[in-house]
TIRO-2110 file (N, C-alpha, C; in Angstrom, 1 decimal):
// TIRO-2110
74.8, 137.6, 89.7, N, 1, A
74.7, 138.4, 88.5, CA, 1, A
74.8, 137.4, 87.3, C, 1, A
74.0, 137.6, 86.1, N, 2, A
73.7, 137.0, 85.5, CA, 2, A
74.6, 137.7, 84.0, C, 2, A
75.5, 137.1, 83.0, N, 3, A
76.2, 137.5, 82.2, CA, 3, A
75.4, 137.1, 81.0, C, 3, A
75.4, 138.4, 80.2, N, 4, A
74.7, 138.4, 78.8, CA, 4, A
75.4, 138.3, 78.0, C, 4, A
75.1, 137.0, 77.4, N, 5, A
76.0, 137.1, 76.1, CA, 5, A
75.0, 138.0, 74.9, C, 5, A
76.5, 137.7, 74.1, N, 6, A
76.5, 138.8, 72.4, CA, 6, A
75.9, 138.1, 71.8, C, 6, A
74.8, 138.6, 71.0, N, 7, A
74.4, 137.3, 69.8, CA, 7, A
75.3, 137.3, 69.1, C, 7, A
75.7, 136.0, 68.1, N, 8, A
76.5, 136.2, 67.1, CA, 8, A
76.3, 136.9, 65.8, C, 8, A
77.4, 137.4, 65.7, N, 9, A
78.1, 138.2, 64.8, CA, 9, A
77.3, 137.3, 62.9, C, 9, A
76.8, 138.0, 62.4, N, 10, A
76.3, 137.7, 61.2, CA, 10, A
77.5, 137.8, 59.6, C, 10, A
77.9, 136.6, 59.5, N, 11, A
79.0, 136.6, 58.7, CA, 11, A
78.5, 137.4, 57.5, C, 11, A
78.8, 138.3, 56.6, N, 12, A
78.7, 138.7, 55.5, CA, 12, A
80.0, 138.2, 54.1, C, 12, A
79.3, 137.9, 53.3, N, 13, A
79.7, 137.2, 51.9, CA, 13, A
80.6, 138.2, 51.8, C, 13, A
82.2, 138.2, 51.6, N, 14, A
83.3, 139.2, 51.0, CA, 14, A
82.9, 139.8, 49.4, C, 14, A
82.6, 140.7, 49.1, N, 15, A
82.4, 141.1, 47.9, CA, 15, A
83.5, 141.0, 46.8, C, 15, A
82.9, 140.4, 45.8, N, 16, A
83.7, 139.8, 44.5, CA, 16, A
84.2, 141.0, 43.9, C, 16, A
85.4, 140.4, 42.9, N, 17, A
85.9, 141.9, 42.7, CA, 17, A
85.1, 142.5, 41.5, C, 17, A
84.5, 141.8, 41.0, N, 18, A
83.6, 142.2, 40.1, CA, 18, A
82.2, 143.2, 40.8, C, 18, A
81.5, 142.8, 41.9, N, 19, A
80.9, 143.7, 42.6, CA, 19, A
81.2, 145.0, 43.0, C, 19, A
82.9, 145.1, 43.4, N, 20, A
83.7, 146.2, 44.2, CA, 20, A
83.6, 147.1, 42.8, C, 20, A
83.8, 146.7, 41.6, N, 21, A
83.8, 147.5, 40.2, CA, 21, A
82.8, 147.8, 39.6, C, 21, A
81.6, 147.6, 40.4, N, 22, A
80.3, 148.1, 40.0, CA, 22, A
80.2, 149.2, 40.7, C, 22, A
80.5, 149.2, 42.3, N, 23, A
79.9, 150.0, 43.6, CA, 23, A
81.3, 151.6, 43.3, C, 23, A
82.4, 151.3, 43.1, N, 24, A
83.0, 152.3, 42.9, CA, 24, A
83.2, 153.2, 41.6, C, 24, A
82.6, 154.4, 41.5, N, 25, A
82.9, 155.0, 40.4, CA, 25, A
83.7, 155.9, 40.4, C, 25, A
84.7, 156.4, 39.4, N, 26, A
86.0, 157.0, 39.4, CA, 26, A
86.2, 158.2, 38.4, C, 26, A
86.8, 159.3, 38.4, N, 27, A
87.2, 159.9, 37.8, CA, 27, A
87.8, 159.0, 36.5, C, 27, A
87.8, 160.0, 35.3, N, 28, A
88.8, 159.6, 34.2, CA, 28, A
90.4, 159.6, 34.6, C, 28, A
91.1, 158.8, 34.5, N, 29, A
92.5, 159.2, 34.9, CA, 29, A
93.2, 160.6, 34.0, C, 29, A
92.4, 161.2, 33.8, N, 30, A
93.2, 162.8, 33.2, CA, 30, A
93.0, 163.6, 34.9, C, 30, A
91.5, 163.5, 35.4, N, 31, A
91.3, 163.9, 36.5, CA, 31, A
91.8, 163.7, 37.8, C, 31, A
91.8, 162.3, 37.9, N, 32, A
92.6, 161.8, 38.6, CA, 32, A
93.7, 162.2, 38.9, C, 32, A
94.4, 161.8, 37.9, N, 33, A
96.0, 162.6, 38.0, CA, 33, A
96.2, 163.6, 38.5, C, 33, A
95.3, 164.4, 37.4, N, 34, A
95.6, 166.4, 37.9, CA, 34, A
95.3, 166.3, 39.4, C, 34, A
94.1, 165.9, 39.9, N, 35, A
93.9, 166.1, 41.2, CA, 35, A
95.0, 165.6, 42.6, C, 35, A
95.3, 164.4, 42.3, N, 36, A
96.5, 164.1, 42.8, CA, 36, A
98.2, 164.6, 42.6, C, 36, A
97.9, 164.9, 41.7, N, 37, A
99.5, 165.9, 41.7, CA, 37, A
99.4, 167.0, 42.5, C, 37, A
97.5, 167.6, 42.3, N, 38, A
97.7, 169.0, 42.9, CA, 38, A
97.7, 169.1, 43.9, C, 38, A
97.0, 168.1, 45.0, N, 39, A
97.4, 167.9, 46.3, CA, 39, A
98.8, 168.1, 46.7, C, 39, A
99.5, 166.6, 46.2, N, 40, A
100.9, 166.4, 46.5, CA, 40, A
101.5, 167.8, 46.4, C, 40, A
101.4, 168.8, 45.3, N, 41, A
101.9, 170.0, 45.3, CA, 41, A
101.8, 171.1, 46.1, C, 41, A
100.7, 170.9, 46.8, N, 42, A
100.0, 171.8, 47.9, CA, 42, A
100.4, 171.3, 48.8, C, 42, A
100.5, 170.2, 49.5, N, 43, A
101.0, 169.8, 50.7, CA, 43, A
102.9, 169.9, 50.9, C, 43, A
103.0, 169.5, 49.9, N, 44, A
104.9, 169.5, 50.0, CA, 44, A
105.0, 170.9, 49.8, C, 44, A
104.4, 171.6, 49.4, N, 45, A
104.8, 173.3, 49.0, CA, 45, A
105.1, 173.9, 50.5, C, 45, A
104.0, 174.0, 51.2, N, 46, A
104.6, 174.3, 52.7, CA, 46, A
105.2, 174.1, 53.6, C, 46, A
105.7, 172.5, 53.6, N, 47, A
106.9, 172.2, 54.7, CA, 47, A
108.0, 172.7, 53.7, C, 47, A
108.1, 172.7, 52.3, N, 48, A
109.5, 173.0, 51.6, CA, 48, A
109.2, 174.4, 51.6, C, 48, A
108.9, 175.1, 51.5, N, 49, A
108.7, 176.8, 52.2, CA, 49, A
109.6, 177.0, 53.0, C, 49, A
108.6, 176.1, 54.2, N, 50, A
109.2, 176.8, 55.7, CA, 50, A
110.1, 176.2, 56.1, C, 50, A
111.1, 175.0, 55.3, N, 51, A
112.6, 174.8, 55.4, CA, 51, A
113.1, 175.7, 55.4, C, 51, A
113.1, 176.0, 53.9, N, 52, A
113.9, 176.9, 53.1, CA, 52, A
113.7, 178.2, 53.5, C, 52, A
113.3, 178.9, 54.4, N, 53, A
113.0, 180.1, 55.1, CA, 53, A
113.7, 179.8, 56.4, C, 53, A
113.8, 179.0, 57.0, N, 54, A
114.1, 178.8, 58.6, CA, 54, A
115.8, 178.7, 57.9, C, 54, A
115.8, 177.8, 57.1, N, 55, A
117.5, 177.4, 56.7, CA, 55, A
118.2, 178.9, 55.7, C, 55, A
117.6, 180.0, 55.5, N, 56, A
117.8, 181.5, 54.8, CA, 56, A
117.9, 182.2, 56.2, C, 56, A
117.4, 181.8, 57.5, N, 57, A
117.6, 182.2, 58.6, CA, 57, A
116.2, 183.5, 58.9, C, 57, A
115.3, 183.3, 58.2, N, 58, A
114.3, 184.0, 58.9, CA, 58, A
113.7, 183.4, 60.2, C, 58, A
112.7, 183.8, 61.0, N, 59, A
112.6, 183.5, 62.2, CA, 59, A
110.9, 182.8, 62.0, C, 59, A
111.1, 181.8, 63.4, N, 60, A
109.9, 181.0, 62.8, CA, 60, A
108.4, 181.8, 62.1, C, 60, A
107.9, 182.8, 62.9, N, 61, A
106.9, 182.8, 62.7, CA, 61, A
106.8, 183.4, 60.9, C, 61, A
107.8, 184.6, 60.7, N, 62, A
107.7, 185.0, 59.4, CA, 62, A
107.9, 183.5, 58.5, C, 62, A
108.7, 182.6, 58.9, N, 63, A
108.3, 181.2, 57.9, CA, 63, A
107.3, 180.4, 57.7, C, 63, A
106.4, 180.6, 58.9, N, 64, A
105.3, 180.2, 58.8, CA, 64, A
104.1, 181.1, 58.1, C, 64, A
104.4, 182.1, 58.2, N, 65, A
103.2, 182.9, 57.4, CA, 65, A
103.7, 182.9, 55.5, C, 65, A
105.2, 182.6, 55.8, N, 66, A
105.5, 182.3, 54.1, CA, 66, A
105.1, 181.0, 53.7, C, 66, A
105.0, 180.0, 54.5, N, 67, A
104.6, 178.5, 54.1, CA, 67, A
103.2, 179.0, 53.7, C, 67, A
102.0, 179.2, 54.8, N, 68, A
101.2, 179.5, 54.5, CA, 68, A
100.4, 180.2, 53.5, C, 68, A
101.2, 180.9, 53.1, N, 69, A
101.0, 182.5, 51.6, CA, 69, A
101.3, 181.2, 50.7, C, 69, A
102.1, 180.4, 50.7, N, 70, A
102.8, 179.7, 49.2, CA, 70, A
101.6, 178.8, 49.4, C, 70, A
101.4, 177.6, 50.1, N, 71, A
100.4, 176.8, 50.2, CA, 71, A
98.9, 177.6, 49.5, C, 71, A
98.5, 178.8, 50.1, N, 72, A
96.9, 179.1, 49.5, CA, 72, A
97.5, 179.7, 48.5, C, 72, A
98.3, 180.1, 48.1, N, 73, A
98.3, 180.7, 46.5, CA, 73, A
98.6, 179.6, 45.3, C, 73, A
99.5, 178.7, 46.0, N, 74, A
99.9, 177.5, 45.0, CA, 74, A
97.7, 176.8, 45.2, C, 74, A
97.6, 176.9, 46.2, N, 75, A
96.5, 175.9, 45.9, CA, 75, A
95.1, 176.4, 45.5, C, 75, A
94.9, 177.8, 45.3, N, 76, A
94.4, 178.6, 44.3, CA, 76, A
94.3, 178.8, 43.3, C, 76, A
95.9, 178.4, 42.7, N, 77, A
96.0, 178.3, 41.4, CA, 77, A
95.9, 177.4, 40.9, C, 77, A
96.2, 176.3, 41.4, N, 78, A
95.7, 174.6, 40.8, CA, 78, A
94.6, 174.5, 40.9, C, 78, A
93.8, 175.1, 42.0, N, 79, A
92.5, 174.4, 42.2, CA, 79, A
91.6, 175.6, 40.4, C, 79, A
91.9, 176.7, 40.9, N, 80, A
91.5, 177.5, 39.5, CA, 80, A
91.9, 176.2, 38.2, C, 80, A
93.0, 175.6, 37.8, N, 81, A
93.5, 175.2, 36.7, CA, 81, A
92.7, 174.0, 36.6, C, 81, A
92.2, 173.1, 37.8, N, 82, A
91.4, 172.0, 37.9, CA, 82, A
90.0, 172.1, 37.6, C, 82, A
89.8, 172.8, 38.4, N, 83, A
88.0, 173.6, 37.9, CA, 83, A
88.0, 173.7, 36.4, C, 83, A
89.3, 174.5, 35.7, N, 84, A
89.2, 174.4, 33.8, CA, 84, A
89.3, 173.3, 33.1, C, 84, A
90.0, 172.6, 33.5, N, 85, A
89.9, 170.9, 33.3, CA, 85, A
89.1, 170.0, 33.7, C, 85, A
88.2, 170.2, 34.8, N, 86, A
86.7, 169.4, 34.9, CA, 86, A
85.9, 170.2, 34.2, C, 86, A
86.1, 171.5, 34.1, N, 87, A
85.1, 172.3, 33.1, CA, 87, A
84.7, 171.6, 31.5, C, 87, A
86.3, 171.7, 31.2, N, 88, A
86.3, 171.0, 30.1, CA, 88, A
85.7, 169.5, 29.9, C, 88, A
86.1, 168.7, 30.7, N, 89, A
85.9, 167.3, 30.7, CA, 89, A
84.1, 167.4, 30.8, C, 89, A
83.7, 167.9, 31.6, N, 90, A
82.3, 167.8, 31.5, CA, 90, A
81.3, 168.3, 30.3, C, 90, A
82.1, 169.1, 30.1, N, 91, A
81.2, 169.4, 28.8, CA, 91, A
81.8, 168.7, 27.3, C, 91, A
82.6, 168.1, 27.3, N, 92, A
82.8, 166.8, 26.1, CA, 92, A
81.9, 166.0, 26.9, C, 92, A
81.6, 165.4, 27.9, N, 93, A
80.6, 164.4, 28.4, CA, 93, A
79.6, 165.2, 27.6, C, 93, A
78.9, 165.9, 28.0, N, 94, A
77.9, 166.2, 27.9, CA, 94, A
77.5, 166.5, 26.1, C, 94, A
78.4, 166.9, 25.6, N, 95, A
78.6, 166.9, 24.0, CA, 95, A
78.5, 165.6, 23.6, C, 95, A
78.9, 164.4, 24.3, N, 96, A
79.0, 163.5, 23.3, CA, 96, A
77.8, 162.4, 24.0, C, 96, A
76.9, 162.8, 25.0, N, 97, A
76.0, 162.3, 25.3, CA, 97, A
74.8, 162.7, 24.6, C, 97, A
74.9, 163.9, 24.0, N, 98, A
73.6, 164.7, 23.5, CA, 98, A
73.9, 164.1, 22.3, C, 98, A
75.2, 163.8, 21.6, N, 99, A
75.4, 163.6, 20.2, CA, 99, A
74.7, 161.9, 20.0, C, 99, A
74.9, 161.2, 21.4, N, 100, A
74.3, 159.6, 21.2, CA, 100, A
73.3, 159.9, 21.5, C, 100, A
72.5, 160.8, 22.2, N, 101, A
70.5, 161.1, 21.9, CA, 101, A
70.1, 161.0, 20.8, C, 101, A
70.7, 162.0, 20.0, N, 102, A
70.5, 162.7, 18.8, CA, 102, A
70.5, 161.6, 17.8, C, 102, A
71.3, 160.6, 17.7, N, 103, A
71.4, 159.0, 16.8, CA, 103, A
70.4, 158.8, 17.6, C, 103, A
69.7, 158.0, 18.6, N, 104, A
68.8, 157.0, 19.4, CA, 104, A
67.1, 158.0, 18.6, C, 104, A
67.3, 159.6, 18.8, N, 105, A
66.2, 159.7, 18.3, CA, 105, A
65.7, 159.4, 17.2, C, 105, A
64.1, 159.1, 17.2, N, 106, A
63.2, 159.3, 15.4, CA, 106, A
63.4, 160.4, 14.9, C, 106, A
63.7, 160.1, 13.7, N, 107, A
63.8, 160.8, 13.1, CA, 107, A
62.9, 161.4, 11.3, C, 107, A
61.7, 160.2, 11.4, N, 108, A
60.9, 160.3, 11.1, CA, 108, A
59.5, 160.4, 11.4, C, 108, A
58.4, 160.7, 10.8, N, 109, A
57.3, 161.5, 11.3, CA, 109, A
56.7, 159.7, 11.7, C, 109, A
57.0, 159.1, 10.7, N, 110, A
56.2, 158.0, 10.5, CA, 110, A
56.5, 157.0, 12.3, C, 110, A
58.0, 157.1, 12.7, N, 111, A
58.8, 156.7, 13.8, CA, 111, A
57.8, 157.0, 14.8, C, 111, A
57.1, 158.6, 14.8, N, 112, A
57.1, 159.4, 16.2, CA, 112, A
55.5, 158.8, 15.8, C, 112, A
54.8, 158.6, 15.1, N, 113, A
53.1, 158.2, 15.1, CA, 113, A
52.9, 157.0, 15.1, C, 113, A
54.4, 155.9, 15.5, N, 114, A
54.0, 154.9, 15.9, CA, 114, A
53.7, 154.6, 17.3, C, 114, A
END
């Protein structure tokens, strides 16, 4: 029996950190944030629920349908409150993109017949 080797492995150049800052684009950190808190608030909302239900002495399953009710309502309401806040953010983008067209255009006749 005859054993196949692996061709070698093709080293690739580690990307500079100046590359990695081109290839990733990011939220504003207002978005950021919001989004990250609202998680963290959604995920800790249900196990602190269904503590605090099991430790009041309700029985598992009704603490689990209370974790559950808190978790989609808590994260219905943030996610609603996030949607108004990318709502907003996107349309100042978009305001203040049309307002730098608006400078870049001619604005005379003589501009547009050249």
């Amino acid at each position: 029996m005859s054993k196949k080797t692996a061709a070698p492995k093709k080293e690739s150049k580690p990307a500079t950190p100046a590359a990695l800052k081109v290839k990733r684009r990011s939220l504003p950190l207002l978005l950021e944030t919001a989004f990250a808190l609202t998680k963290l608030a959604v995920l800790t909302s249900g196990p602190l629920v269904l503590a605090l239900s099991l430790q009041a002495g309700a029985d598992l399953t009704m603490a689990a349908i209370r974790a559950g009710t808190a978790m989609l309502v808590l994260g219905l309401l943030l996610w609603s409150a996030n949607w108004v806040l990318a709502r907003s953010a996107l349309e100042v983008i978009r305001m203040q993109l049309k307002e730098a067209a608006e400078r870049q255009a001619p604005t005379t006749t003589v501009e547009l017949e050249a």
